[in-house]
VMD Tcl script that draws the C-alpha trace (Angstrom):
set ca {
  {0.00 0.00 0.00}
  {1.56 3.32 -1.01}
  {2.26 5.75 1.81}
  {1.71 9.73 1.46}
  {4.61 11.47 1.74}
  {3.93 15.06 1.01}
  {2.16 17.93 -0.83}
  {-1.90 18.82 -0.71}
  {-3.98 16.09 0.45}
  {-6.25 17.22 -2.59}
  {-3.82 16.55 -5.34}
  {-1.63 14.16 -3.84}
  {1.59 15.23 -5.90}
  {4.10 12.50 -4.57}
  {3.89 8.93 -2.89}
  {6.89 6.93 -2.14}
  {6.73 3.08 -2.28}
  {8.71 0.44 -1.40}
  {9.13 -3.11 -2.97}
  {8.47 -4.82 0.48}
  {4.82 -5.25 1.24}
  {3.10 -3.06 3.94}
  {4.28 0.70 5.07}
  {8.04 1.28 5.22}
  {9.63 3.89 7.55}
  {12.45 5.32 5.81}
  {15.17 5.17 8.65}
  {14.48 1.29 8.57}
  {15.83 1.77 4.86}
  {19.50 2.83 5.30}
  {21.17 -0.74 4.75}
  {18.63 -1.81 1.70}
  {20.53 -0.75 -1.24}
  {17.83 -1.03 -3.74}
  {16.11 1.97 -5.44}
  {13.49 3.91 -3.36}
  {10.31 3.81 -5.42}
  {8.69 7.90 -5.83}
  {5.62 8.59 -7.70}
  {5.09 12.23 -8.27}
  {1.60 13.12 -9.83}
  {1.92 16.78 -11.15}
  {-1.01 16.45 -13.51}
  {-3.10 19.01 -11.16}
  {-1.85 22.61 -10.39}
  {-3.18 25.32 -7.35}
  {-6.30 26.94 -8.98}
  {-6.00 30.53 -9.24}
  {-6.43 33.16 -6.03}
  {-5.28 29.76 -4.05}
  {-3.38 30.45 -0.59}
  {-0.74 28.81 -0.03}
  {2.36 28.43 2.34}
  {6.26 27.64 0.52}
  {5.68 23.91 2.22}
  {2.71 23.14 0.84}
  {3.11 21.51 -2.51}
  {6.70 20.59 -1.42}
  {7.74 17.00 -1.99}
  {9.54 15.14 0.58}
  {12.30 12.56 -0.30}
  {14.99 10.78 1.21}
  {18.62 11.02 0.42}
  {19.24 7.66 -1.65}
  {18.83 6.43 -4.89}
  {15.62 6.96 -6.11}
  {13.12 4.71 -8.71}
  {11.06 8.29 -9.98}
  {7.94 7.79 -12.15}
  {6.36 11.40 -12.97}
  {2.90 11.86 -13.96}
  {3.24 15.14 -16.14}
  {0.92 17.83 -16.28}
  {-1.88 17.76 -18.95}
  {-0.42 18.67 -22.55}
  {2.74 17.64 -22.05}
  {4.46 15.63 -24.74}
  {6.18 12.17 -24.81}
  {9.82 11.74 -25.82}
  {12.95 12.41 -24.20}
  {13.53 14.75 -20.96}
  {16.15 16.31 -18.81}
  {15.62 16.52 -15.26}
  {18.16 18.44 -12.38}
  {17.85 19.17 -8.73}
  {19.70 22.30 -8.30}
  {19.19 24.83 -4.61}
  {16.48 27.20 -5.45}
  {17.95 30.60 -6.62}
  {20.72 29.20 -8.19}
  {21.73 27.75 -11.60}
  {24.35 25.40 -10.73}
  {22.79 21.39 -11.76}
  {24.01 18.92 -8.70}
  {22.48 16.13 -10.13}
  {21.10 15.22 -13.43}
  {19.21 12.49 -14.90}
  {17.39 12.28 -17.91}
  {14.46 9.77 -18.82}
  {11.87 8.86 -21.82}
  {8.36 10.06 -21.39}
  {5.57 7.51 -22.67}
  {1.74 8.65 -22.40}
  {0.08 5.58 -21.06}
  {-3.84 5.46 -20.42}
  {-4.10 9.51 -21.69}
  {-1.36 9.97 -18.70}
  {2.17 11.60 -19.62}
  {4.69 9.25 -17.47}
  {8.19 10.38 -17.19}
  {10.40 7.15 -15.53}
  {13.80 8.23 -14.27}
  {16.67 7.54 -11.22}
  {18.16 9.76 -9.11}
  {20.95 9.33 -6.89}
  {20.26 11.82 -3.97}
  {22.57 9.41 -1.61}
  {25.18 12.18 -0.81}
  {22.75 15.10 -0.73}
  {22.12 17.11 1.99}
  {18.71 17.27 3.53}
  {16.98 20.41 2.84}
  {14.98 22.75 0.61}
  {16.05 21.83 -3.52}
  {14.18 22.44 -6.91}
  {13.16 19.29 -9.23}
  {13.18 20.69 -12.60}
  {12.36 18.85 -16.04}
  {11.99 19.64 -19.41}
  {11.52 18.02 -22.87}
  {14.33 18.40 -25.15}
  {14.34 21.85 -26.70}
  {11.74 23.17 -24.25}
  {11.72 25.36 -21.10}
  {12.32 23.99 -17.32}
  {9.26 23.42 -15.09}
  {10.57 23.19 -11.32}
  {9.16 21.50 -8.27}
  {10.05 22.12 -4.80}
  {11.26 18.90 -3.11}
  {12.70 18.94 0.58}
  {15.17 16.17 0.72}
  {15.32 14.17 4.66}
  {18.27 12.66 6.06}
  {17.51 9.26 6.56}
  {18.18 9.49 10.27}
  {15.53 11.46 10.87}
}
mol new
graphics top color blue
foreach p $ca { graphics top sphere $p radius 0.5 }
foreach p [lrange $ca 0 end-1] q [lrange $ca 1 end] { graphics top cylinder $p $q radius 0.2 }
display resetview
């Protein structure tokens, strides 16, 4: 059973799964060297005049390698896309990845890893974009796995 990790309880932008059966704390996690499953749904955005606080639609994640399948927003097209994690107000990639989106079931899914093992926990951007287009960024909040 997928466990909710973060975001509106609305929209429920991200879920993180494990391959074990059954809900998984993350600190229980640090010696399994497999990839941490993430599902982030972006297909629904804030509707306009919406209040909101920085932490709302901010995804949480652990620092290890990641399994990431992204549900894109409506209208986006399949084919090949870059995705970074960079600190928010600067430019500087620290990790890149890059994936093939396929639209399965009228749903854009982007499948990619990421290798946030020797990040440290706090505030990042998630950015993506298909080839030749602009970035779209997401603010994820990456956890130390001791917490």
């Amino acid at each position: 059973m997928p466990t909710r990790v973060a975001g509106v309880a609305a929209t429920n932008p991200a879920v993180i799964t494990s391959d074990r059966g059954g809900r998984q704390d993350v600190a229980s996690t640090v010696a399994d060297r497999e990839p941490f499953e993430v599902m982030f749904n972006l297909t629904r955005s804030a509707t306009r005049g919406e209040t909101s606080t920085n932490d709302s639609h901010m995804i949480r994640v652990p620092a290890r390698l990641l399994e990431c399948r992204m549900t894109l927003p409506l209208g986006s097209s399949d084919g090949l896309y870059y995705v970074r994690v960079q600190r928010s107000g600067q430019s500087e990639a620290l990790k890149t990845a890059q994936g093939n989106a396929t639209i399965n079931d009228g749903d854009v899914r982007l499948d990619f890893e990421l290798d946030l093992s020797n990040m440290a926990a706090g505030r990042y951007l998630l950015s993506y974009r298909h080839a030749g287009e602009s970035w779209h960024s997401v603010p994820i909040g990456i956890t130390d796995l001791t917490n």
